[in-house]
N, C-alpha and C positions, 0 to 999 in steps of 0.2 A: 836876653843876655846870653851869649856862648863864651864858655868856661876853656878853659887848656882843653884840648884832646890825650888822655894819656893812654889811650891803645896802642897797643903792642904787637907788633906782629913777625917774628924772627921767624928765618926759615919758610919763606911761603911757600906755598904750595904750588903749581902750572894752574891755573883757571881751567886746563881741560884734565885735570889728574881728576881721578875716580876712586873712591877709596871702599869703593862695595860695584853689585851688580844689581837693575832693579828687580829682578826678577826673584834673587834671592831677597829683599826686602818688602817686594810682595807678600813671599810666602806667609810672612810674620802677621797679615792680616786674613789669616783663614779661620775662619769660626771654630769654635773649641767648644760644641757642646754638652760635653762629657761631665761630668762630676767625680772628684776624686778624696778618698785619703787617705797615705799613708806615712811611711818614718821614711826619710827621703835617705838612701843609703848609699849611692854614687856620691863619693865627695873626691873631689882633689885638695888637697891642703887638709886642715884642720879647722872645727869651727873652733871660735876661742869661749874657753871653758865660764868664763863670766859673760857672756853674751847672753840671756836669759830675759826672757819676754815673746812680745805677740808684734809680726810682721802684717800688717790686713794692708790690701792694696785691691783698690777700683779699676775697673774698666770695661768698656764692651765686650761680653763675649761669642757675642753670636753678631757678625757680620752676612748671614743671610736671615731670613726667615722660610724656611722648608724651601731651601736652591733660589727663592726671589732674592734677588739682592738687596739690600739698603744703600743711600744714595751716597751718605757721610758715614765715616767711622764714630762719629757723635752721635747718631743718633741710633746705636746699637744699645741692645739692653744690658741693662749689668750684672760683671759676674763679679765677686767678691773672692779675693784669694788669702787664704792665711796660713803663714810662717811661723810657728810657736817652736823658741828658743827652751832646751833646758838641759843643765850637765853636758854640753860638749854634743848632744843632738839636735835634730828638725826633721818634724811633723808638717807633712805641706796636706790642706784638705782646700778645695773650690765649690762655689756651690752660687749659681745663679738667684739672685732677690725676684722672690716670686710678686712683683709688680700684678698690678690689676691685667695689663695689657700682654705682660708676660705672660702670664697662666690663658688669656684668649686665644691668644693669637699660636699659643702649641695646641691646644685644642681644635682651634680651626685649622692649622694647617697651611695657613695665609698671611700675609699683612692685612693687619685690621684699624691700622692708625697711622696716619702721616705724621713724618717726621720733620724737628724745627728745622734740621737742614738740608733738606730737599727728598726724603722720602716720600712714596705717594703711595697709595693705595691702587691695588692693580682697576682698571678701565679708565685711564684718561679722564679730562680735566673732570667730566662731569660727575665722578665716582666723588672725585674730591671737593667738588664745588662746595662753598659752605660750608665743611665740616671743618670745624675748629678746635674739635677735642683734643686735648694735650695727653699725651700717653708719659706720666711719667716712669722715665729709664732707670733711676737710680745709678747712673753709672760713671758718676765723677769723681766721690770723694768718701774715706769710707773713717769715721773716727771713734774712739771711745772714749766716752766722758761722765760721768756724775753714771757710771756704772749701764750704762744702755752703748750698743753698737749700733750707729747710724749709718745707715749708705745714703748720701746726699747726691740728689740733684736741683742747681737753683732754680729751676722753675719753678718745684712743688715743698710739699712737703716730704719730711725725709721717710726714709721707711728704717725701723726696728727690727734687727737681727738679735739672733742668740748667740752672745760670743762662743761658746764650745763648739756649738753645731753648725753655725751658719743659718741655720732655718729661720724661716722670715715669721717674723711676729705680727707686723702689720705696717697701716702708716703710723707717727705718731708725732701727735700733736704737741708733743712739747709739756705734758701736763695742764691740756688745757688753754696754752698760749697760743696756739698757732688756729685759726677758725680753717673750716674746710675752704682746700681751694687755696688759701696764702703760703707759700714760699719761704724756704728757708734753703739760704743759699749753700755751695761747695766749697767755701774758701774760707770757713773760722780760722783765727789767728787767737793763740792759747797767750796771754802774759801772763808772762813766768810769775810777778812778784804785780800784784798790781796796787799802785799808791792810792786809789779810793779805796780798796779794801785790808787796811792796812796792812798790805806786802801779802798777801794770801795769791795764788793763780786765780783766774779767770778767765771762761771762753768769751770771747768777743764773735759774733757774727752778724748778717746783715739779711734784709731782702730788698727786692728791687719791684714795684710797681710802675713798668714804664708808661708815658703816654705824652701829647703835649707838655705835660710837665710830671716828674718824675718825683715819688717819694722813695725814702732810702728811710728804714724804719732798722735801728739797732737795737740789737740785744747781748746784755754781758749775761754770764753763769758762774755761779760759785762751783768748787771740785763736785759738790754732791749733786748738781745738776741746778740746783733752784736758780730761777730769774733774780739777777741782784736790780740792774737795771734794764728800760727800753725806753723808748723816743722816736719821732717819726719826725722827718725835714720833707721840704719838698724843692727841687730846684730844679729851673727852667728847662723844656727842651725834650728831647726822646736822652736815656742815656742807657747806655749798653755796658755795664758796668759788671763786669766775669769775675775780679777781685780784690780786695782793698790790702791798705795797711796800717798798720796800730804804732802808736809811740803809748806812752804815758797818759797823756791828754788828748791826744786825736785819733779820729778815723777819717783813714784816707782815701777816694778813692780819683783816677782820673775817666774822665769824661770823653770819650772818644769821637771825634769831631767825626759821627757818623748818620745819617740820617733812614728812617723807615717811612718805606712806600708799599703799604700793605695791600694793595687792591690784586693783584697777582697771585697774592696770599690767600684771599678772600675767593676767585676765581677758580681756586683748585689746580694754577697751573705751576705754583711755586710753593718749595718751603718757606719759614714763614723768615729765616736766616739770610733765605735770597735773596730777600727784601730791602736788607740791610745793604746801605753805600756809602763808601768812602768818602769825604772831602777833605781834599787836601789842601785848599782854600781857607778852610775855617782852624780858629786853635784850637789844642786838647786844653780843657777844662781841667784843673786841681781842684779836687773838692774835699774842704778842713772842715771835720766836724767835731765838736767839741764831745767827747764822749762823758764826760759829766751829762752832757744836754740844755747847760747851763746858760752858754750864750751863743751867739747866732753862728750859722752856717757861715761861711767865705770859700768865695772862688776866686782862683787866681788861672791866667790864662796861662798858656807858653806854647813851642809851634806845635805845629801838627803831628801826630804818630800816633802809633795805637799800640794799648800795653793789656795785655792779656794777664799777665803777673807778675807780681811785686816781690823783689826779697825779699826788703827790710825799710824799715822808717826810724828816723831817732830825731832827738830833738839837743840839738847843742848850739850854746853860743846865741839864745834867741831864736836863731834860724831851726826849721826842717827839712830833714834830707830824705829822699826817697831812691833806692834803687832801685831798676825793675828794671826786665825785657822788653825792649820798645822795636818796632815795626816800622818802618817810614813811611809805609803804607797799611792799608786791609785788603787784599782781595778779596772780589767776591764770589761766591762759590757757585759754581756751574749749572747750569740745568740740566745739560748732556755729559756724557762722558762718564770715565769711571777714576774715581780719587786715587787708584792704587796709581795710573796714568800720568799722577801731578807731575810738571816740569819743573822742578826743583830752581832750576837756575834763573826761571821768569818767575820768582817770587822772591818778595824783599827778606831777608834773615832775621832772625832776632838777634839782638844785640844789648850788651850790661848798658846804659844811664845810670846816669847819680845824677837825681834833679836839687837845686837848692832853692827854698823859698825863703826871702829875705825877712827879716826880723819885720817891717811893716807888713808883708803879707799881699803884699802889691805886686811885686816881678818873680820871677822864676828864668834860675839857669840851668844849665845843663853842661855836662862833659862824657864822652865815652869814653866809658871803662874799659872794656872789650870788643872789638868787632866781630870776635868770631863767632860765627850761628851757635846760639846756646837758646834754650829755655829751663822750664821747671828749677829754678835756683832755691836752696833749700840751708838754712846756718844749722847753729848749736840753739837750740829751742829757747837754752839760759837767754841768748842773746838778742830773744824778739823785742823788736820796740827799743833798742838799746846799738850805740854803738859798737860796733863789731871788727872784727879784723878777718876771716874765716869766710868762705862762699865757696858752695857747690853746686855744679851745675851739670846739664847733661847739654852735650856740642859734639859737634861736628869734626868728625875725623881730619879733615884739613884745616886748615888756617882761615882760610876767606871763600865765598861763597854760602851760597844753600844747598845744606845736604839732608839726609839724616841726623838722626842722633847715635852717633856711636861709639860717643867715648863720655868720661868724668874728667872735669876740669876743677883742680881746688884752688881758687883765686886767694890770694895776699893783699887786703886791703891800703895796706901799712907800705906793703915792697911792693907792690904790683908783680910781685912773681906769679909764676903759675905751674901746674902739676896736672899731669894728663897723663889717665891711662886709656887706652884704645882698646876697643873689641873687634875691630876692624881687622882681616876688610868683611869675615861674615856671620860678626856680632852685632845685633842692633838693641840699640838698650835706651831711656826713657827716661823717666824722672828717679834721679838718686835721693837718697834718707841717711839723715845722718842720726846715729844712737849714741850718745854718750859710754863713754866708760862709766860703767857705778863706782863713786868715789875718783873719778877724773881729776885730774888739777890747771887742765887747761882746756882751752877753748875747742881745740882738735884735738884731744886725747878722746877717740872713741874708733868706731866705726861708719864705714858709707857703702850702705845695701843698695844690691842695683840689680832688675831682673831682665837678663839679657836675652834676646831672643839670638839661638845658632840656627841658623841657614844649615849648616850643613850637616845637620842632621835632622831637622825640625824640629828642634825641642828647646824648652827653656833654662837655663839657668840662673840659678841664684847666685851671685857673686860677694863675695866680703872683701875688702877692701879696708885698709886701715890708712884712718884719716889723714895720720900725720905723714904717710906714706904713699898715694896714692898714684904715683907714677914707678912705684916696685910692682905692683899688679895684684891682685887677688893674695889673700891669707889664703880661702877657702873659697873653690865653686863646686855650687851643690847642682848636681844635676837631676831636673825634674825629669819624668816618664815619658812627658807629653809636651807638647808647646802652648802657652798662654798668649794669645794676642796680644799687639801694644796695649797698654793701658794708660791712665789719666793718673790718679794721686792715689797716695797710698799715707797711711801713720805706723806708728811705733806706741807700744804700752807695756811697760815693765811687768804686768801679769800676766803669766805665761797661762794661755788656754791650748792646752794637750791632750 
């Protein structure tokens, strides 16, 4: 079933306008081995004086290993950066998750472990035949919850930081939940208020056991950290499932009509991500799980795409509605060549969806929200699981095509307006965070931190932005010493570590 299209697109852009240069977009992926802390004192603007809390954000920070390359920006190890808000200043410190393979592999001097998307280890296939060890990166997602700093990545289990310092504690197992070796994924989703527990928050998270048939094993947490619930489904198929989403009763996730052909992987000649291929032939899979655990799993088909992330899910009127960034396609990632290289404009964009799945639980539509290349879409935290009006996203300097990321879009769910501030043409910036005002009275009364990489001087900034204004520009950009590579996700926590 296709829904109205109500994408928008005033002013486009020439299909050949350029709104950056790549070489300056390059720079933005140069290894940042360094470790830093101090009181960050280049500001323009002003921070605002009730801004107070702890900014932590993931991402790769080391794109070679000792001058070897890595093959994918995924499969760099992770650095942990943190922003601690208080009185009108900020403390910026970074400090790499001293991972198992981390601390080897500076030691040797070398890669010592192939990476899921196409890393190898130096001497061809045969160095790599065989070797199937997983090096986990830590370098997707970084949160703090029932009082412990996690850096997540979904393959493994997460590893334990020390919020003040950053120093890595170890891995940890959840208090005993998680057995060596099982997974806990980068993409928990927090509800605000949740109705099993009456109205209390809880973290929702997942992991994923792929194989001919796939189990997807959930777990909720109360604020102090304890397991309230868990449950384990299994549903048909390989499924390659990067994030989900939460209403009140469900967890969502879609099923990406993709298939693995692991003998290449086995071989030593391929990461194991390489492996992975598109069909645009078969549907994407909706998969409703009851998060009680109460009753059975449901799948609902609809066409093909591939969604790497979800903004939101609610439940109204009987129906579920899901928004995410959907892909018309997957490419697949190279065996040759180098990623900074990518052809932007032979690769399909991301673009908003609003899927609905009807009150039987049988069809699913769809309508575009947005065409413009966007990813990382991020609300008001009050509003997970819940109807919303409010969306931020990080897009693409121009209207149409594949670019970069180099602006903040705050979408109007209600008006379908929209608000764009631009760092372009040589700012490039990544997933935005939105903080609440303490004591806000609305949906966007707060702030949306965005850390931007400038080109033209290599270094990073930290950008403030106010929500309800986001195409005035910047309150306050703080400028860092030094530049931080693109990174993956980042949270917010109102206790300030200074």
């Amino acid at each position: 079933m296709q829904l109205q299209d109500k994408s928008q697109s005033p002013n486009v852009d020439p299909l050949d306008s350029k709104s950056y240069s790549r070489e300056d977009w390059k720079q933005g992926y140069q290894s940042q081995p360094e470790e830093f802390s101090y009181w960050i004192d280049e500001i323009d603007g002003e921070i605002p004086p009730d801004l107070c809390g702890t900014f932590f954000r993931n991402g790769p920070g080391l794109l070679d290993i000792h001058e070897q390359p890595i093959h994918h920006p995924f499969d760099g190890d992770g650095m942990i950066c943190k922003i601690g808000f208080k009185d009108g200043r900020a403390h910026f410190q970074n400090r790499f998750v001293r991972t198992k393979g981390y601390v080897e592999e500076r030691e040797a001097g070398k890669i010592l472990y192939r990476g899921v998307f196409g890393t190898q280890k130096p001497g061809g296939w045969l160095a790599n035949f065989l070797d199937l060890r997983v090096k986990n990166i830590a370098n997707t997602h970084v949160i703090y919850w029932g009082e412990k700093l996690l850096a997540l990545w979904e393959a493994a289990q997460p590893h334990r930081l020390d919020p003040e310092s950053l120093e890595t504690v170890g891995l940890d197992d959840l208090d005993g939940l998680l057995e060596s070796g099982k997974a806990f994924a980068a993409h928990p989703r927090i509800d605000p208020a949740c109705a099993i527990d009456e109205g209390a928050p809880c973290l929702v998270n997942f992991a994923v056991k792929p194989g001919p048939k796939t189990t997807i094993a959930i777990y909720e947490f109360d604020p102090a950290g304890n397991l309230r619930r868990h449950h384990e489904h299994s549903v048909p198929g390989f499924a390659f499932l990067h994030d989900m989403a939460i209403t009140p009763n469900y967890c969502i996730f879609f099923q990406n009509p993709v298939s693995f052909h692991p003998l290449p992987y086995f071989l030593g000649l391929k990461g194991a991500g390489q492996c992975i291929r598109f069909n645009p032939k078969a549907p994407t899979k909706v998969i409703v799980i009851p998060r009680d655990g109460s009753s059975q799993v449901q799948i609902v088909e609809t066409e093909p795409c591939f969604v790497f992330h979800h903004a939101n899910a609610w439940e109204e009127n009987g129906k579920i509605y899901i928004d995410s960034v959907c892909y018309e396609s997957f490419p697949s990632i190279q065996e040759d060549g180098d990623f900074r290289e990518v052809d932007f404009d032979a690769l399909p964009e991301g673009q908003l969806w609003r899927f609905e799945i009807d009150e039987g639980r049988e069809t699913v539509g769809h309508q575009v929200l947005s065409r413009r290349c966007c990813e990382f879409p991020v609300l008001h935290p009050a509003r997970v699981g819940r109807p919303y009006r409010y969306l931020y996203l990080g897009v693409a300097d121009r209207e149409t095509g594949n670019a970069p990321l180099q602006a903040v879009m705050k979408w109007d769910a209600e008006t379908g307006d929209r608000q764009v501030w631009s760092a372009a043409p040589r700012g490039f910036g990544g997933e935005p965070l939105f903080v609440p005002r303490p004591g806000g009275d609305g949906e966007d009364d707060g702030w949306v931190l965005l850390l931007v990489y400038d080109a033209a001087r290599h270094g990073s900034d930290l950008v403030i932005l106010d929500a309800r204004a986001i195409a005035s520009g910047p309150i306050a950009r703080l400028h860092l010493k030094h530049h931080i590579p693109y990174g993956l996700h980042g949270s917010f926590t109102p206790e300030c570590f200074v």
